[in-house]
TIVO-690366 format. One record per atom (N, C-alpha, C, O, CB): x, y, z; residue in three letters; residue number from 1; atom name. Coordinates in steps of 0.02 Angstrom, whole numbers, plus 50000, padded with zeros to 5 digits. Glycine has a CB too. Layout:
# TIVO-690366
east: X; north: Y; up: Z; papa: ALA; lopa: NUM; seba: CA
...
# end
This chain:
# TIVO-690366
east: 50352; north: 49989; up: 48548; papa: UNK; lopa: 1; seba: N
east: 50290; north: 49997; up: 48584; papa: UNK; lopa: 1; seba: CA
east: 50298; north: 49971; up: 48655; papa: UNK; lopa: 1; seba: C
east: 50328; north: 49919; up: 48666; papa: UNK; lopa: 1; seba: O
east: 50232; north: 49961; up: 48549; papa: UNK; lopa: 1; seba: CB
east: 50272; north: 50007; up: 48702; papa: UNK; lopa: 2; seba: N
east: 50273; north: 49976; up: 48776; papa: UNK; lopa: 2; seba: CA
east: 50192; north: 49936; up: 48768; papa: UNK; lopa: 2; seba: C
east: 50137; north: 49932; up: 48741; papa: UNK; lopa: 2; seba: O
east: 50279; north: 50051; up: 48852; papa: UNK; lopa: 2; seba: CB
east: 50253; north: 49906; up: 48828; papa: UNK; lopa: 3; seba: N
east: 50190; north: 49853; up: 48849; papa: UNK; lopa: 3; seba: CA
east: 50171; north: 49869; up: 48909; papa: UNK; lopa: 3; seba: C
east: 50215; north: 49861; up: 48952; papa: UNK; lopa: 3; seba: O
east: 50206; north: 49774; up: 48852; papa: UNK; lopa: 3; seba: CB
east: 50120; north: 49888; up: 48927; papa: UNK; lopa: 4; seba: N
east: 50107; north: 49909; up: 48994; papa: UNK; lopa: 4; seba: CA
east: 50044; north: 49883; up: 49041; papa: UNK; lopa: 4; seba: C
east: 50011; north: 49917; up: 49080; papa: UNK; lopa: 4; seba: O
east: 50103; north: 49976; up: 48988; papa: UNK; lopa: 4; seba: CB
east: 50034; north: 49797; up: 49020; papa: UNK; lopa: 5; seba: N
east: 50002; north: 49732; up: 49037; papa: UNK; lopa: 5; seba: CA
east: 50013; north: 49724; up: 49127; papa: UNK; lopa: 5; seba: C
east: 49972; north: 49721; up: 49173; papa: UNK; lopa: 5; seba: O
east: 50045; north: 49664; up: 48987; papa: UNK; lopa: 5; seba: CB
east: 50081; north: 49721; up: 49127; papa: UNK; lopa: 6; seba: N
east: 50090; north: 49681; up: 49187; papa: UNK; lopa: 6; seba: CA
east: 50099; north: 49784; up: 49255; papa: UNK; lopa: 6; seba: C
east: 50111; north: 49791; up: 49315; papa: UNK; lopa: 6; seba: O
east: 50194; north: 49604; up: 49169; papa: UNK; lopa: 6; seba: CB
east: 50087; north: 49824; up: 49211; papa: UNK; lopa: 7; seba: N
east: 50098; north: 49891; up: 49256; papa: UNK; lopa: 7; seba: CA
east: 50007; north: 49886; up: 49268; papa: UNK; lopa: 7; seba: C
east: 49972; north: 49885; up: 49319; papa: UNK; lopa: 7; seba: O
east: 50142; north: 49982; up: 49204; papa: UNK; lopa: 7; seba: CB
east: 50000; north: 49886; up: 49230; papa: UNK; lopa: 8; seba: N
east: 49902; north: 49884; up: 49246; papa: UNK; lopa: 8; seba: CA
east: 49885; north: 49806; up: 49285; papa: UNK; lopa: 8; seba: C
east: 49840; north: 49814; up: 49326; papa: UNK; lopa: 8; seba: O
east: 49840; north: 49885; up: 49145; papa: UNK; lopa: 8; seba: CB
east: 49909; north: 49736; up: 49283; papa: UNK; lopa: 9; seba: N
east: 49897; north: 49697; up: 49327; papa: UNK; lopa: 9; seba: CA
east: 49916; north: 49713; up: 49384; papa: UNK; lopa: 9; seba: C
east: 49870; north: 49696; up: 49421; papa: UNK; lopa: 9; seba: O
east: 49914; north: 49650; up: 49315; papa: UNK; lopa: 9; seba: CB
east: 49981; north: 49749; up: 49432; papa: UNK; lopa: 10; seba: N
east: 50013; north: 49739; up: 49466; papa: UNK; lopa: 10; seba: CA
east: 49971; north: 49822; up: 49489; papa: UNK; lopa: 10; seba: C
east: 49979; north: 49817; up: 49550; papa: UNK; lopa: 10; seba: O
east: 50091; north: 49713; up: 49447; papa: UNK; lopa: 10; seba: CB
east: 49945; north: 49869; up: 49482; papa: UNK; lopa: 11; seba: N
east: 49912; north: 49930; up: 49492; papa: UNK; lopa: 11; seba: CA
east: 49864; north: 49881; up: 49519; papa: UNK; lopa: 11; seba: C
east: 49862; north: 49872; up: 49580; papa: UNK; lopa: 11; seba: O
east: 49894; north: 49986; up: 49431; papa: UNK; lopa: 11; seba: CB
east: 49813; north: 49840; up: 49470; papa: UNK; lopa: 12; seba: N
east: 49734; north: 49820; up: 49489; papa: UNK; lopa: 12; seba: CA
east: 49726; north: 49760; up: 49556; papa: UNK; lopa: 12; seba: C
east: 49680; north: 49751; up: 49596; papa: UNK; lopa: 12; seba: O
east: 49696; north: 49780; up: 49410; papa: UNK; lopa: 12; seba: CB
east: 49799; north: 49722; up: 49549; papa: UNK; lopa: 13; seba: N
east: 49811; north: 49688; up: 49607; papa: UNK; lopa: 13; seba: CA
east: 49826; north: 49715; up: 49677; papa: UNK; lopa: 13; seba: C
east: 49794; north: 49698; up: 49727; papa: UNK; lopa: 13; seba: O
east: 49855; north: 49654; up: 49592; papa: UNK; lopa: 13; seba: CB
east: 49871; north: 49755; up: 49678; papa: UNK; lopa: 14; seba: N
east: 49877; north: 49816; up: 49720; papa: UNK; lopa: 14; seba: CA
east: 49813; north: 49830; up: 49774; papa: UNK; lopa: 14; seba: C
east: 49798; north: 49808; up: 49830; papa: UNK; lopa: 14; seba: O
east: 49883; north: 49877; up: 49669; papa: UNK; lopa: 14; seba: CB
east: 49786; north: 49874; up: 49734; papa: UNK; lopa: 15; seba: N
east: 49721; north: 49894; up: 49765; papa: UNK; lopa: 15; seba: CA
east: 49661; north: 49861; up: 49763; papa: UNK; lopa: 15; seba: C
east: 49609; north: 49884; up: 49787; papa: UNK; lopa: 15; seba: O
east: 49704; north: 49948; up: 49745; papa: UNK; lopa: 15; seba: CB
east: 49669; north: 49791; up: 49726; papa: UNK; lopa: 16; seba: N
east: 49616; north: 49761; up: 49761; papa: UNK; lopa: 16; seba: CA
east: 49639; north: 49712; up: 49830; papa: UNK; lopa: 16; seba: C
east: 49595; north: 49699; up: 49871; papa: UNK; lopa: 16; seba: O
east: 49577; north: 49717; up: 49706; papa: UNK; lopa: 16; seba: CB
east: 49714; north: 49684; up: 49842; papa: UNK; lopa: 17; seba: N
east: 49721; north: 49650; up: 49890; papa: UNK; lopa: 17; seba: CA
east: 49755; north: 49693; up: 49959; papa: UNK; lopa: 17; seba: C
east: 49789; north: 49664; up: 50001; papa: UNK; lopa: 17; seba: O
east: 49758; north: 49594; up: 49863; papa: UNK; lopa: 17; seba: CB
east: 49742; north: 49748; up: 49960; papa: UNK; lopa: 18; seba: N
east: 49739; north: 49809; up: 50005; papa: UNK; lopa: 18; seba: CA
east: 49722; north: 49774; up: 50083; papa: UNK; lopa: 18; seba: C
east: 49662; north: 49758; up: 50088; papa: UNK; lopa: 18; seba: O
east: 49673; north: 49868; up: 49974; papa: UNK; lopa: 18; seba: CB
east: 49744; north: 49766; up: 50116; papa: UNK; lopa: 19; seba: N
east: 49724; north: 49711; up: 50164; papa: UNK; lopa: 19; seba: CA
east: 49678; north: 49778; up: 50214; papa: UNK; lopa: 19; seba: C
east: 49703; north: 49825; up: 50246; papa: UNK; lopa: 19; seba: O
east: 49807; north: 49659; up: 50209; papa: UNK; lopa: 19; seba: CB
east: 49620; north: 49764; up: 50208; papa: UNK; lopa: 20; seba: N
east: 49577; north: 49803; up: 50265; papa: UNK; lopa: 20; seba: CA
east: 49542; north: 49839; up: 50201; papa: UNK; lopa: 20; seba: C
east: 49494; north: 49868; up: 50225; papa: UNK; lopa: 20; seba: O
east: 49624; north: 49861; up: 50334; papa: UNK; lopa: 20; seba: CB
east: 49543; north: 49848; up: 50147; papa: UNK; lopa: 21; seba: N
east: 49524; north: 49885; up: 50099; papa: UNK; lopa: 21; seba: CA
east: 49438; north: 49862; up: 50081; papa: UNK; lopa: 21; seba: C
east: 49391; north: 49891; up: 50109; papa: UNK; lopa: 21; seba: O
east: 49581; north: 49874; up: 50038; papa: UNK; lopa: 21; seba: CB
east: 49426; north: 49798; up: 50025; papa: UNK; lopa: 22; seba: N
east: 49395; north: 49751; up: 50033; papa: UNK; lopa: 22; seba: CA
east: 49388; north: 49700; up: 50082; papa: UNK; lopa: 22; seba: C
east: 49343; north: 49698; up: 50123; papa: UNK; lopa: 22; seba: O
east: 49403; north: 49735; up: 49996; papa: UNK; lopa: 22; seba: CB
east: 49428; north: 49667; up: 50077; papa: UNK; lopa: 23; seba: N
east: 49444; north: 49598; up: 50140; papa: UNK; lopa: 23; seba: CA
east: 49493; north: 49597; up: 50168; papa: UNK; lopa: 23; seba: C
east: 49542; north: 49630; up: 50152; papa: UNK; lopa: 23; seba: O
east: 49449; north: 49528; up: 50122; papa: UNK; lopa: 23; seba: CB
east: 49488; north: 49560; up: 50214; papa: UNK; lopa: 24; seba: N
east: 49569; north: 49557; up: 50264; papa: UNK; lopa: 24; seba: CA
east: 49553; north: 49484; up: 50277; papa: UNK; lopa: 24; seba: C
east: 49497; north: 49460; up: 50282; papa: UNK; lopa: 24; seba: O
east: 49582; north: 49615; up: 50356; papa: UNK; lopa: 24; seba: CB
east: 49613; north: 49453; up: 50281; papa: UNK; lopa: 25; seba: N
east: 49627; north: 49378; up: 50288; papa: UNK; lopa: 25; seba: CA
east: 49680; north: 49346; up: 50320; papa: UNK; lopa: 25; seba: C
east: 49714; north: 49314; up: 50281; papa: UNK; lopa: 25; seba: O
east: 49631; north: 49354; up: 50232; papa: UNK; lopa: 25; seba: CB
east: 49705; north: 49344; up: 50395; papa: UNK; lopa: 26; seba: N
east: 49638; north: 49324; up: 50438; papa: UNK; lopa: 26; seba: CA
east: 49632; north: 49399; up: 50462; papa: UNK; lopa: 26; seba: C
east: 49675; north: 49442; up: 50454; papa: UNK; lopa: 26; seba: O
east: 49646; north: 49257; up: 50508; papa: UNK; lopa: 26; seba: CB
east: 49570; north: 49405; up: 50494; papa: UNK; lopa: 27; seba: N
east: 49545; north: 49449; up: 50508; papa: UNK; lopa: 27; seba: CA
east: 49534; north: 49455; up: 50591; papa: UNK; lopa: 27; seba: C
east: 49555; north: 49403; up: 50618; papa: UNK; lopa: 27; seba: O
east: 49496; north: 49450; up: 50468; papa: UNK; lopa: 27; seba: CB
east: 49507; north: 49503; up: 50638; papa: UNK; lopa: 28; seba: N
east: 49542; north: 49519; up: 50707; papa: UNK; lopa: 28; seba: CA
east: 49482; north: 49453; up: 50727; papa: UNK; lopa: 28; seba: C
east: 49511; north: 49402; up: 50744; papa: UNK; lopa: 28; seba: O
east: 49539; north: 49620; up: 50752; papa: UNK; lopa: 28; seba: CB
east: 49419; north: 49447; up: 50727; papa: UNK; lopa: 29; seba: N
east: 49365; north: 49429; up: 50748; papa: UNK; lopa: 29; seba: CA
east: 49358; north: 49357; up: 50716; papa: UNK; lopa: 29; seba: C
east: 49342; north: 49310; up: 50752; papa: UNK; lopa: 29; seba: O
east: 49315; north: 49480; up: 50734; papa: UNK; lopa: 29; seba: CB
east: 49366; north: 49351; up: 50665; papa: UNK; lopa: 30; seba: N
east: 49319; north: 49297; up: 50599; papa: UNK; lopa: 30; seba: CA
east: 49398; north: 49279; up: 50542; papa: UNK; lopa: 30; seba: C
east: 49451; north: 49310; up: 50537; papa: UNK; lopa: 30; seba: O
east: 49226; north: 49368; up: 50533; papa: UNK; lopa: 30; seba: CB
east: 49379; north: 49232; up: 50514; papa: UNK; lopa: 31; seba: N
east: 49457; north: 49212; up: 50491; papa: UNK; lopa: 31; seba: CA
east: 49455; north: 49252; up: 50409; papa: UNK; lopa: 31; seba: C
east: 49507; north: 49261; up: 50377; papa: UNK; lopa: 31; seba: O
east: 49472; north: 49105; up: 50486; papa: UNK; lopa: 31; seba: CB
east: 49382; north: 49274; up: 50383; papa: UNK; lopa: 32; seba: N
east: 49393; north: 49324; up: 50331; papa: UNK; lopa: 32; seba: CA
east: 49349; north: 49368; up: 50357; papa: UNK; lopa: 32; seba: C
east: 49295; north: 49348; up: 50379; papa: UNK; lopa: 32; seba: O
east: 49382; north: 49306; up: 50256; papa: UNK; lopa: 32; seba: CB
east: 49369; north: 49455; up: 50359; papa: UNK; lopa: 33; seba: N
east: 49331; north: 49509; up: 50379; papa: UNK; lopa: 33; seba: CA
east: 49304; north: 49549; up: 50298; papa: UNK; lopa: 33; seba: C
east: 49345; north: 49540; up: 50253; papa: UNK; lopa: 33; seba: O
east: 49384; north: 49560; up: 50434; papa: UNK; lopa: 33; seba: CB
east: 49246; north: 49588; up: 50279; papa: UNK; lopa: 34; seba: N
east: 49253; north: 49651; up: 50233; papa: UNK; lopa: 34; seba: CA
east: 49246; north: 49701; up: 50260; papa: UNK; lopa: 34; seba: C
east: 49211; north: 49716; up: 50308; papa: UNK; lopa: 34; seba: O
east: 49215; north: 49658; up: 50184; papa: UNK; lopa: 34; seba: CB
east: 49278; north: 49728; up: 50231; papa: UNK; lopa: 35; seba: N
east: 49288; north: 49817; up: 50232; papa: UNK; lopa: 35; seba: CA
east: 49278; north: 49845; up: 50315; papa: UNK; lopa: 35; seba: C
east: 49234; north: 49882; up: 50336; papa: UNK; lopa: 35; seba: O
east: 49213; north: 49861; up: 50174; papa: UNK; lopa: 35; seba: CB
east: 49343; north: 49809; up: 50357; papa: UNK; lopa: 36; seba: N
east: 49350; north: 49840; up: 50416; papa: UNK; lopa: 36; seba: CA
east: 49407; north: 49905; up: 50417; papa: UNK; lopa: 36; seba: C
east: 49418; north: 49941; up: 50466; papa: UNK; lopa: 36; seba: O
east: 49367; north: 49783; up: 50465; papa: UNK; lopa: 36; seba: CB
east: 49434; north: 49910; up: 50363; papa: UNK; lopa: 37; seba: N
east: 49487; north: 49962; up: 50358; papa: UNK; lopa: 37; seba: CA
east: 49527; north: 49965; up: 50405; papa: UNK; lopa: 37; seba: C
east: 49563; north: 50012; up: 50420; papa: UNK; lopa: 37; seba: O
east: 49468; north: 50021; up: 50353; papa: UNK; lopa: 37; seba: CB
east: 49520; north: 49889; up: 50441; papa: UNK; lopa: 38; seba: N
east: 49613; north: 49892; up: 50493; papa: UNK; lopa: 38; seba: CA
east: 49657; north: 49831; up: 50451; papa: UNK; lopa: 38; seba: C
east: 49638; north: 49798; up: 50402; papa: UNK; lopa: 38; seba: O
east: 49606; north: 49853; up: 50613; papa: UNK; lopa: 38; seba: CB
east: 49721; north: 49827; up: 50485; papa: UNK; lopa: 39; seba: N
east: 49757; north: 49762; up: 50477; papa: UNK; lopa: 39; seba: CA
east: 49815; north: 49752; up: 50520; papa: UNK; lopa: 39; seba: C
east: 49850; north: 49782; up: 50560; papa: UNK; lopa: 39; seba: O
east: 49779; north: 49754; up: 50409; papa: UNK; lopa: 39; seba: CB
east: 49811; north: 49711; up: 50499; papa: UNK; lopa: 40; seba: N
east: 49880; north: 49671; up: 50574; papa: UNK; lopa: 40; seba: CA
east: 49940; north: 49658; up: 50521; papa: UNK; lopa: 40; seba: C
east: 49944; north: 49683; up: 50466; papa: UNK; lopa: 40; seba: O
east: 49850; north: 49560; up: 50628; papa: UNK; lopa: 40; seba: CB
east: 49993; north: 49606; up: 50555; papa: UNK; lopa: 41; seba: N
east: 50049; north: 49577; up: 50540; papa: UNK; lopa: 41; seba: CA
east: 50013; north: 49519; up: 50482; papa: UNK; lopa: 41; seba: C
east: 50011; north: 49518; up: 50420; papa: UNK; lopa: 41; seba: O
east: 50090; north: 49547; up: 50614; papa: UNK; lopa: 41; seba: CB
east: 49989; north: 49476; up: 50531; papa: UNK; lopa: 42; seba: N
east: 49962; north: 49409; up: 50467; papa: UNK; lopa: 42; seba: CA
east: 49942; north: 49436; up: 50412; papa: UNK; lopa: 42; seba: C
east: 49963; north: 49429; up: 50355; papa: UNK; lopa: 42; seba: O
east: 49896; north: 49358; up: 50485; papa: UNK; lopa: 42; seba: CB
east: 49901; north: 49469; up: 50434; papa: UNK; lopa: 43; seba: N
east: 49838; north: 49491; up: 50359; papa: UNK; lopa: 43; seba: CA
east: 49892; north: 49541; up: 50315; papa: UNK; lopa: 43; seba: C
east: 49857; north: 49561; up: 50269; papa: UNK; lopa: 43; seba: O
east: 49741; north: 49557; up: 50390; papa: UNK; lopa: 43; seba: CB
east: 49940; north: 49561; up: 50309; papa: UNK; lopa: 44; seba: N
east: 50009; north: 49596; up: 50282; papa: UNK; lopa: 44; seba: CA
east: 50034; north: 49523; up: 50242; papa: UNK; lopa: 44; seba: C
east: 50021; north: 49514; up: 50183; papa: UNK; lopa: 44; seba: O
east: 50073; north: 49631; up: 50358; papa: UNK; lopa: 44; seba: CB
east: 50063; north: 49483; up: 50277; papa: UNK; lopa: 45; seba: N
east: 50116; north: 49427; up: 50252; papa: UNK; lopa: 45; seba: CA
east: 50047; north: 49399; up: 50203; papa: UNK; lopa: 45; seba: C
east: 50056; north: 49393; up: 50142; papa: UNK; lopa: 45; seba: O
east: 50159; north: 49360; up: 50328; papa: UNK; lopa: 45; seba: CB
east: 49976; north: 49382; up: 50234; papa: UNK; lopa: 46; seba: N
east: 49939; north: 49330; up: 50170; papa: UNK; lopa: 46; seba: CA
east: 49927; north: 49360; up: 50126; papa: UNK; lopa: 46; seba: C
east: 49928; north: 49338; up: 50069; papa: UNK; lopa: 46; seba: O
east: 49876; north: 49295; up: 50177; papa: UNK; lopa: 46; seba: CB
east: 49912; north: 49419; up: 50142; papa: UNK; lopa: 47; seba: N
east: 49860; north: 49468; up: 50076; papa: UNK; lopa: 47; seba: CA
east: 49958; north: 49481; up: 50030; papa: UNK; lopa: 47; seba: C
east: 49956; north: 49477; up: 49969; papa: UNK; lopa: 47; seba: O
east: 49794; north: 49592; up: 50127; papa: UNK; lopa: 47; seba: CB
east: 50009; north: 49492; up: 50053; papa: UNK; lopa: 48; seba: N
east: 50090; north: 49497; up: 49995; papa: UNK; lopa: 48; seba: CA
east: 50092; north: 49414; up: 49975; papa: UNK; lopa: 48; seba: C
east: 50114; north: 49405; up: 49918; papa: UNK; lopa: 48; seba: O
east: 50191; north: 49528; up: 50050; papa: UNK; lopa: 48; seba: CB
east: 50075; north: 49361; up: 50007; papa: UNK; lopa: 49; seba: N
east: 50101; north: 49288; up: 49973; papa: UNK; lopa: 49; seba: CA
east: 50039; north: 49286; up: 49913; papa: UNK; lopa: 49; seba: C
east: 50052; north: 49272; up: 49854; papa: UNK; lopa: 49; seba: O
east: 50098; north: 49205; up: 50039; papa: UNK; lopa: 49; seba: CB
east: 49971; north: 49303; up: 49938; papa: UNK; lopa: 50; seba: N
east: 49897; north: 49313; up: 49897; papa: UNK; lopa: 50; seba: CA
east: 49935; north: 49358; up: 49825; papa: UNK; lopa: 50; seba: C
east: 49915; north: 49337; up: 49770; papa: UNK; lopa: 50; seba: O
east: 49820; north: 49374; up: 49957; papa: UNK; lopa: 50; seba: CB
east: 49983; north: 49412; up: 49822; papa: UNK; lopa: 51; seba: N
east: 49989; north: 49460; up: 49785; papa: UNK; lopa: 51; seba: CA
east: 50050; north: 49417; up: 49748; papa: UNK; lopa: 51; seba: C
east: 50044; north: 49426; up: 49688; papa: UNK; lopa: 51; seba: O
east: 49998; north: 49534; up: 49821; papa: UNK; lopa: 51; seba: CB
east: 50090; north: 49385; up: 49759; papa: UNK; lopa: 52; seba: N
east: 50145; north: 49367; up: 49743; papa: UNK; lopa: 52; seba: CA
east: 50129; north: 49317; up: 49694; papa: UNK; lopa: 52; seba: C
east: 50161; north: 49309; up: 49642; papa: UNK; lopa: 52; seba: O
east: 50185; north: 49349; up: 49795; papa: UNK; lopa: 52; seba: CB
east: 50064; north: 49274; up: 49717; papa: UNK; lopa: 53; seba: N
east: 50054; north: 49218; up: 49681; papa: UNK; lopa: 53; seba: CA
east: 49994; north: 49232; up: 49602; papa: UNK; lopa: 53; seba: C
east: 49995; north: 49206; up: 49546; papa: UNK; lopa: 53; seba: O
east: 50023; north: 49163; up: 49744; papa: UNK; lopa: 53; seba: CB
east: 49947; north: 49283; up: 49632; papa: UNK; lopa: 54; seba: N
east: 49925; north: 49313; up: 49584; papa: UNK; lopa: 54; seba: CA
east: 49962; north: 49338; up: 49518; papa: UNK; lopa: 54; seba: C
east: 49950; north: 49323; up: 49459; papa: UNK; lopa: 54; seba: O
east: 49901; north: 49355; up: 49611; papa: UNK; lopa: 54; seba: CB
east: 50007; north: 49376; up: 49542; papa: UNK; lopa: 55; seba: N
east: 50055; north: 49419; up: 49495; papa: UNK; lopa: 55; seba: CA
east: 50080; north: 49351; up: 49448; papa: UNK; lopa: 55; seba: C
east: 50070; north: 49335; up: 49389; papa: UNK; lopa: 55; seba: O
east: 50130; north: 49468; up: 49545; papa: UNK; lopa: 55; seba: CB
east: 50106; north: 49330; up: 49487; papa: UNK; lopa: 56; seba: N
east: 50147; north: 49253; up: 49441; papa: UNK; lopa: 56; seba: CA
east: 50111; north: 49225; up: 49394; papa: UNK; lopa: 56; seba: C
east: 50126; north: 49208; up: 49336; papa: UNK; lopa: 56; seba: O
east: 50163; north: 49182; up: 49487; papa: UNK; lopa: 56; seba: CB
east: 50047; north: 49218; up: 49431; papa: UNK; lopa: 57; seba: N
east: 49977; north: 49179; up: 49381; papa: UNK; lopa: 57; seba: CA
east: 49970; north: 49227; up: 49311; papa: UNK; lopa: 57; seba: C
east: 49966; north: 49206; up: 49254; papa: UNK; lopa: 57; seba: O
east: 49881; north: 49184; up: 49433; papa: UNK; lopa: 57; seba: CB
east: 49971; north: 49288; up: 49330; papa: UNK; lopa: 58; seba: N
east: 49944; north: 49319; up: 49267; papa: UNK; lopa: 58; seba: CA
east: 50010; north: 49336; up: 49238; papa: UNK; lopa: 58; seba: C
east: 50024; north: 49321; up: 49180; papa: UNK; lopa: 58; seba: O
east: 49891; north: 49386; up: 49275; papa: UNK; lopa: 58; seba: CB
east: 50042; north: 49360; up: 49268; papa: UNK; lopa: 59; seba: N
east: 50121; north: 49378; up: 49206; papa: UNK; lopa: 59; seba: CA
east: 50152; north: 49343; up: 49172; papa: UNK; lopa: 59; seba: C
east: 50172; north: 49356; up: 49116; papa: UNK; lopa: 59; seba: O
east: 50182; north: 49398; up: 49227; papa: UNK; lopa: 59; seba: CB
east: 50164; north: 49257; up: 49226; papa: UNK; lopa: 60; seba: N
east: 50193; north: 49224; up: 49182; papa: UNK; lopa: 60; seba: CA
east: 50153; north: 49153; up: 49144; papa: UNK; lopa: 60; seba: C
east: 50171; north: 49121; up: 49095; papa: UNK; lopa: 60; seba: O
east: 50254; north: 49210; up: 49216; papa: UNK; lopa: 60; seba: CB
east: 50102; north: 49145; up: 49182; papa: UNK; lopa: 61; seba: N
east: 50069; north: 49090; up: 49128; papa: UNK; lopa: 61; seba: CA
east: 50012; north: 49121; up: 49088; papa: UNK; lopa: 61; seba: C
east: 50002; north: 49094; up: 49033; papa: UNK; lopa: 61; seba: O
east: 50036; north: 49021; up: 49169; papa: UNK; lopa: 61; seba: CB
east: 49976; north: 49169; up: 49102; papa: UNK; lopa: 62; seba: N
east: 49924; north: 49198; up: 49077; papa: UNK; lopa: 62; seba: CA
east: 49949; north: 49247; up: 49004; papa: UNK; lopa: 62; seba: C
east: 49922; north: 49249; up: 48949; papa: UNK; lopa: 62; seba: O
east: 49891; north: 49240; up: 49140; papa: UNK; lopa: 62; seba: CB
east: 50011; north: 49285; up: 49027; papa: UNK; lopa: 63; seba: N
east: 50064; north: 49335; up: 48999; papa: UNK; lopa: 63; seba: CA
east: 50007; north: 49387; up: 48941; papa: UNK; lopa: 63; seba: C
east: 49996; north: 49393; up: 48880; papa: UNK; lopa: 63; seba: O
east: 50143; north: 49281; up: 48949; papa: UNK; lopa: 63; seba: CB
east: 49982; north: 49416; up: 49005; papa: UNK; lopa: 64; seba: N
east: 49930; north: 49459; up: 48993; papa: UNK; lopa: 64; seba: CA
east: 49999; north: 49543; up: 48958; papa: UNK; lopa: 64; seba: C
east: 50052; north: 49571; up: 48972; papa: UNK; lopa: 64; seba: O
east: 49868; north: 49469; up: 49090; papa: UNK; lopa: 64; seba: CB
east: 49941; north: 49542; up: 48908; papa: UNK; lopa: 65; seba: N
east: 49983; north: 49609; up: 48874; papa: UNK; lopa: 65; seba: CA
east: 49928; north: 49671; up: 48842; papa: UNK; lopa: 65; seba: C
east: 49872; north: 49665; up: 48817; papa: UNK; lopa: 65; seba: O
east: 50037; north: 49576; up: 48800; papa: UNK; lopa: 65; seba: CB
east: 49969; north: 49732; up: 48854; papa: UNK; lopa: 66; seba: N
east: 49927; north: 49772; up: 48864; papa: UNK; lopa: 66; seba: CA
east: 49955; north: 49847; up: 48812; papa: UNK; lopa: 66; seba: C
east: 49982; north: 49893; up: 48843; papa: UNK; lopa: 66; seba: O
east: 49920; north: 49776; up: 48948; papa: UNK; lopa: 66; seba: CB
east: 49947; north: 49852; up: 48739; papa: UNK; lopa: 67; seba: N
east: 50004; north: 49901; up: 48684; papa: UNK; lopa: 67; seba: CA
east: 49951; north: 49954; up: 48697; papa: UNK; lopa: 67; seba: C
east: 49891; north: 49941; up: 48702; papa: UNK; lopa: 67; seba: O
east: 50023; north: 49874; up: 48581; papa: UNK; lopa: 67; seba: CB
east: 49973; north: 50006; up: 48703; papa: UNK; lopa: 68; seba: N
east: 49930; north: 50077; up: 48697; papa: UNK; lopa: 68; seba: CA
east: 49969; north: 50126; up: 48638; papa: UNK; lopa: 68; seba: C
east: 50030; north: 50137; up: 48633; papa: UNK; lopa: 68; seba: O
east: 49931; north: 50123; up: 48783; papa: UNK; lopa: 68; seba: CB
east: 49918; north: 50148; up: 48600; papa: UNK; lopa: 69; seba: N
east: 49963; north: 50189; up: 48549; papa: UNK; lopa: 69; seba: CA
east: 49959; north: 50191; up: 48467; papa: UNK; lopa: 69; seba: C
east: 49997; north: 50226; up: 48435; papa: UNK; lopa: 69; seba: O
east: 50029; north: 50167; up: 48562; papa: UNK; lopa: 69; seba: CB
# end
């Protein structure tokens, strides 16, 4: 059986830390913006360290799993 837990965390993380999508962090004006649909350099590197650390949280201590079938 696949496990396809951490393909659906790493999809739902994805598009929610979309930098300009929902939020951007820091942002051009204010140090958190919503839904300006731009992004810079910073808001790239926080919103991938934001994604990196998430992912870790749920894959490896949470070890969210997901059997279809």
């Amino acid at each position: 059986m696949s496990d396809w837990g951490p393909v659906f965390v790493a999809m739902v993380l994805f598009v929610l830390l979309t930098p300009g999508l929902f939020f951007q962090v820091p942002g051009h004006h204010r140090c958190v913006e919503f839904g300006n649909f731009k992004t810079s350099g910073a808001s790239v590197l926080i919103h991938s360290l934001l994604y990196f650390g998430l992912i870790c949280v749920f894959l490896l201590a949470v070890k969210v799993h997901l059997y279809l079938g």
